[in-house]
C-alpha positions, 0 to 999 in steps of 0.5 A: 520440653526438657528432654528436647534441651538436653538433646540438642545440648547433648550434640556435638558440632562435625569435627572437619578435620576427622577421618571421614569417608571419601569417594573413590574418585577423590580417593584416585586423585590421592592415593599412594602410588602402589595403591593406584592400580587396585583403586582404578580396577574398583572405580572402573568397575563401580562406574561400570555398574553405575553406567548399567543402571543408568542406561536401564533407567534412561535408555541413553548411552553414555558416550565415555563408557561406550569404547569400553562397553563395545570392547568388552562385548566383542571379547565376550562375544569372540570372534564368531565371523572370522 
């Protein structure tokens, strides 16, 4: 029984003004602007990957990427008729 005092009074309360990890959307919203490029070349390619999978999942396309998808396929593809 005592083990399980000295644990929980051996916890610190999250100090919520520390350093901590944000996401890459937040991370857009606030970066510095000589960073903003880089960080919107990884939030695209990280949505990308995310789009993927969830069209993998569900079998659904995700209207906000599908420009960009199609883009990307015709380059990919090249110009095979014309």
């Amino acid at each position: 029984m005592l083990f399980i005092y000295y644990f929980f009074k051996g916890l610190k309360p999250i100090n919520s003004t520390s350093n901590m990890n944000r996401n890459l959307g937040w991370l857009l919203n606030n970066c510095e602007p000589a960073d903003y490029l880089l960080i919107k070349k990884i939030h695209d390619k990280e949505s990308i990957l995310q789009y993927i999978k969830y069209s993998i999942t569900t079998g659904k396309v995700n209207p906000r990427l599908q420009k960009f998808l199609l883009s990307e396929y015709q380059i990919f593809e090249g110009n095979q008729g014309n």
